[in-house]
C-alpha positions in Angstrom: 25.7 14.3 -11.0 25.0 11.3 -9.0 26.5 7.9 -8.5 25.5 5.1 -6.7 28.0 2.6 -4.7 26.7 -0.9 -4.3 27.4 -2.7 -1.1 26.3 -6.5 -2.0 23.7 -7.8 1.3 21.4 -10.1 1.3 17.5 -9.3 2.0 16.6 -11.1 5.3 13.8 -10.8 8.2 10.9 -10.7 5.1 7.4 -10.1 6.2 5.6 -13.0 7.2 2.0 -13.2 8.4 0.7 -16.3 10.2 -2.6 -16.7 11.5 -4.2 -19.5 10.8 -6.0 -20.2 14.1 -7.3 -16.9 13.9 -11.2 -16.9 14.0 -12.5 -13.3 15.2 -12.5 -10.5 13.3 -13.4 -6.7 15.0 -15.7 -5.1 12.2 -15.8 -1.4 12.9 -18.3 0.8 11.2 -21.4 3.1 11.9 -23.0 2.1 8.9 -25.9 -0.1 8.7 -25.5 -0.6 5.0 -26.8 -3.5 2.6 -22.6 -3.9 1.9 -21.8 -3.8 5.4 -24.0 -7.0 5.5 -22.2 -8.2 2.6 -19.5 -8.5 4.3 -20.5 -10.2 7.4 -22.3 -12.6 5.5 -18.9 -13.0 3.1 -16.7 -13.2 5.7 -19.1 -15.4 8.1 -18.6 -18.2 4.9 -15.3 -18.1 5.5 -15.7 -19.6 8.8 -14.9 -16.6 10.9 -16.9 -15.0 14.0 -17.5 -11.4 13.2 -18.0 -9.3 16.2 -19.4 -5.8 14.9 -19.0 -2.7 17.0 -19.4 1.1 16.3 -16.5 3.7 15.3 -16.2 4.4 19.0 -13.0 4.1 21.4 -15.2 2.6 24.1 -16.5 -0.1 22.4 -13.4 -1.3 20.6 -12.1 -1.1 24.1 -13.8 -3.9 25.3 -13.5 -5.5 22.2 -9.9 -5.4 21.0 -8.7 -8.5 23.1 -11.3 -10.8 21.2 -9.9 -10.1 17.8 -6.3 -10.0 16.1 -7.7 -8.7 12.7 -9.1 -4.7 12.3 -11.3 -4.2 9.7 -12.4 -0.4 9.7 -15.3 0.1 7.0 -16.0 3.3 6.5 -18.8 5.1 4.1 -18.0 8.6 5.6 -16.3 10.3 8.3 -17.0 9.3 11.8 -18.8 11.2 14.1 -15.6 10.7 17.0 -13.1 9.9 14.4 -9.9 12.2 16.6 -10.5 10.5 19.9 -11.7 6.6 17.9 -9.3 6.7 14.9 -6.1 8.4 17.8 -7.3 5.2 19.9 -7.3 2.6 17.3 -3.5 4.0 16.2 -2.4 3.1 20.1 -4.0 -0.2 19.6 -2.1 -0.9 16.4 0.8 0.2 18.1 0.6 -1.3 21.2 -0.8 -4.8 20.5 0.6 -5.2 16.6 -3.2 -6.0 15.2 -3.8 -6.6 11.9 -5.6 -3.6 10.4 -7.5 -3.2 7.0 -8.9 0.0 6.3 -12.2 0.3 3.6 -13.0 3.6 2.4 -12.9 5.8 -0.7 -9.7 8.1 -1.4 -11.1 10.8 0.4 -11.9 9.0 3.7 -8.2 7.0 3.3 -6.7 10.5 2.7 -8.6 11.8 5.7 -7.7 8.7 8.4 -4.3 8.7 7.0 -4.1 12.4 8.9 -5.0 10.2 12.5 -3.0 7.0 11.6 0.4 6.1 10.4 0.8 4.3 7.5 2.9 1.9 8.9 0.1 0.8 11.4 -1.7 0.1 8.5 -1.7 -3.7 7.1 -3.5 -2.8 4.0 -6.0 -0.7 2.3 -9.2 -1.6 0.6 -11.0 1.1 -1.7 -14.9 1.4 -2.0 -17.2 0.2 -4.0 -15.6 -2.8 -2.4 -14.6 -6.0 -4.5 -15.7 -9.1 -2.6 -13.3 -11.1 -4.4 -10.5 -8.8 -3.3 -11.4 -8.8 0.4 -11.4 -12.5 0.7 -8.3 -13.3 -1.1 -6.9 -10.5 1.2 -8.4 -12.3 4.4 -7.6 -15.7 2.7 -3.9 -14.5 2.7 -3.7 -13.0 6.5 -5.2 -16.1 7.7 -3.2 -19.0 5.4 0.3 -16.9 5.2 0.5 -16.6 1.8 2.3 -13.0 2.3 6.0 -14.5 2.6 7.4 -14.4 -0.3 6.5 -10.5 -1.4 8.1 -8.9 -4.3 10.2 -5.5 -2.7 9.0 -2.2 -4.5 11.1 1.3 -3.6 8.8 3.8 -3.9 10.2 7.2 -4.3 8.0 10.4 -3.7 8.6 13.6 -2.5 4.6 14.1 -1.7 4.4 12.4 1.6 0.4 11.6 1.0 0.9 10.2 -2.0 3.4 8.1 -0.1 1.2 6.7 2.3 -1.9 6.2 0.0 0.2 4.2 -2.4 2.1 2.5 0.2 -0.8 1.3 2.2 -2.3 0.0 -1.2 0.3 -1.8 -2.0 1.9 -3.3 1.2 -0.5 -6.5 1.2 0.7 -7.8 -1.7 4.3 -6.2 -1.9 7.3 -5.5 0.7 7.3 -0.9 0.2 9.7 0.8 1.3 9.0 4.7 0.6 11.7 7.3 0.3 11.1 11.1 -0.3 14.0 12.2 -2.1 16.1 11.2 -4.4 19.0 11.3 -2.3 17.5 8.6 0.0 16.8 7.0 -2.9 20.3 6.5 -3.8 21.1 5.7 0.1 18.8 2.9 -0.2 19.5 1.6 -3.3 23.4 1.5 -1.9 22.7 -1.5 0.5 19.5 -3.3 -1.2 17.9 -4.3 -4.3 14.2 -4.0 -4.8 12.8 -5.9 -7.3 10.8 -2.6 -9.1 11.4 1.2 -8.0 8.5 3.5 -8.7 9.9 6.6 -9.0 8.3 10.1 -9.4 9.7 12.1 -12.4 9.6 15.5 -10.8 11.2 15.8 -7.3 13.7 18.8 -6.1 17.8 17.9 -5.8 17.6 14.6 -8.0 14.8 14.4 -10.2 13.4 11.1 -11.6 15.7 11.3 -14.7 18.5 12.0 -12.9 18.4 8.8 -10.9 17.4 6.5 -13.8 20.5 7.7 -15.0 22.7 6.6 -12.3 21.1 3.6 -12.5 21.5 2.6 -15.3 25.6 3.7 -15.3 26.0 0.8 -12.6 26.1 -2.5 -13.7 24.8 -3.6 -10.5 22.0 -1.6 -10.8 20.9 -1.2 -14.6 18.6 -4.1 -14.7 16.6 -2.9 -11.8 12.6 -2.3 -13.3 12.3 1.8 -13.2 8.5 2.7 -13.7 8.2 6.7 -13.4 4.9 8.7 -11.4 4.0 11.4 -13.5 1.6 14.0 -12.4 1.4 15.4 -16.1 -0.4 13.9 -18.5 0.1 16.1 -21.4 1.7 14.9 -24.8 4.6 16.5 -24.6 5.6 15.2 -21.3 4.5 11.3 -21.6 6.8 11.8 -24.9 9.6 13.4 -23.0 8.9 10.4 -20.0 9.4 7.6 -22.9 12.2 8.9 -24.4 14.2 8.6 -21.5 13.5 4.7 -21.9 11.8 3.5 -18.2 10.2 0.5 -17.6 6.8 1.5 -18.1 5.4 5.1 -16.5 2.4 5.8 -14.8 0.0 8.9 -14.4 -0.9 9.9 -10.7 -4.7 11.0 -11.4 -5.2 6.8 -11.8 -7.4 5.5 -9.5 -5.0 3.4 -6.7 -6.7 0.0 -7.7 -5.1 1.0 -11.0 -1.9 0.9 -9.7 -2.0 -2.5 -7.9 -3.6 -3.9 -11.2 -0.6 -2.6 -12.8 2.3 -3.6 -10.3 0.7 -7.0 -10.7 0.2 -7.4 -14.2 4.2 -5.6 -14.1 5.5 -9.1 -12.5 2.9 -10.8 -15.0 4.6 -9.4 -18.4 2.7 -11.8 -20.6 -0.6 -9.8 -19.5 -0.1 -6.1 -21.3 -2.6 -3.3 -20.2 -2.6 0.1 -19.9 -3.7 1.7 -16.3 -3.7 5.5 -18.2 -6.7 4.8 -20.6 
């Protein structure tokens, strides 16, 4: 049985980006690719100087101090990717550049494996929306990022972690635990605004925590949505019963998640990501 003990603090130091001056963006790719032009043309419109260089650590070498956003597109894996993608996580590191990743789920899954998600500024999944990446370049350069909704996200599958995490984190403030038991740590000292919380995890499962949730009055109203991997009848039933917020299956593409987070804080707009 678990309880949770609720220390009242207040949520400061939010993530703010600023970079309004900023007019150069490093566009890494080996493709030659009618939407690799796409973009240079979309993002030229937006009055910025693209400067396009191959998925090679020499070349972004002598590039990296022109730019201060990362854009890695990516239609498969790179011939260099250890020594370029190892390379480009030092730069993040090092010289706190803002980095979007495009790729399919495979190719995220695979440079996730090279680069830590927290390096990451956001993630962008092919075929690309346009719209999508200039609202997301719109954001990074105006600051429109400040005021993010907080989201818990609580798996025990550490990839799943990172590629919802890095989906999310443009638009959101994630902090990802994996365990329940951090979980509940977390929850002690902060209040998210929605916890997505996977419904089968060992020590406390996913029912198990909505339940000590929703026994503490400082805690019961907080939005539960679970992550199931099972989509069978039986278990969606079982999920419902137990009365969350919503519940999502984990074979849904990740778009479908951020459609549904966002329609979530929009709950005159009702859609269902599982169909």
């Amino acid at each position: 049985r678990y309880s949770i003990y609720i220390e009242r603090k207040e949520l400061i130091g939010k993530d703010s980006i600023s970079m309004a001056e900023q007019q150069n963006v490093l566009l890494i790719s080996n493709d030659h690719s009618f939407m690799l032009n796409t973009i240079n043309t979309s993002l030229t419109g937006q009055g910025l100087n693209i400067i396009n260089v191959r998925v090679n650590a020499n070349e972004i070498k002598l590039n990296e101090d022109k730019a201060d956003i990362f854009i890695l597109y990516m239609e498969k894996k790179p011939d260099e990717a250890f020594h370029t993608l190892r390379y480009l996580e030092n730069v993040m590191v090092e010289k706190k550049k803002t980095f979007i990743i495009i790729a399919d789920e495979t190719l995220l899954h695979y440079a996730y494996s090279f680069i830590q998600v927290e390096h990451i500024t956001t993630t962008l999944q092919r075929p690309l929306d346009m719209q999508k990446l200039n609202t997301t370049i719109s954001n990074l350069l105006h600051g429109e990022t400040s005021s993010k909704k907080s989201i818990l996200l609580v798996d025990d599958d550490p990839t799943y972690l990172k590629m919802v995490r890095g989906t999310l984190q443009l638009k959101y403030h994630v902090t990802p635990v994996n365990s329940g038991r951090q979980a509940i740590e977390y929850l002690a000292a902060h209040r998210p605004d929605l916890i997505l919380l996977d419904y089968v995890m060992p020590e406390a499962s996913g029912p198990e925590i909505l339940r000590a949730l929703r026994s503490q009055p400082a805690t019961a109203d907080i939005p539960v949505v679970f992550l199931t991997g099972n989509n069978d009848r039986e278990k969606v039933v079982e999920v419902i019963t137990l009365k969350p917020d919503g519940y999502l299956l984990k074979g849904v593409k990740l778009d479908k998640i951020v459609e549904y987070v966002d329609n979530f804080f929009r709950p005159h707009i009702e859609e269902d990501p599982n169909a």
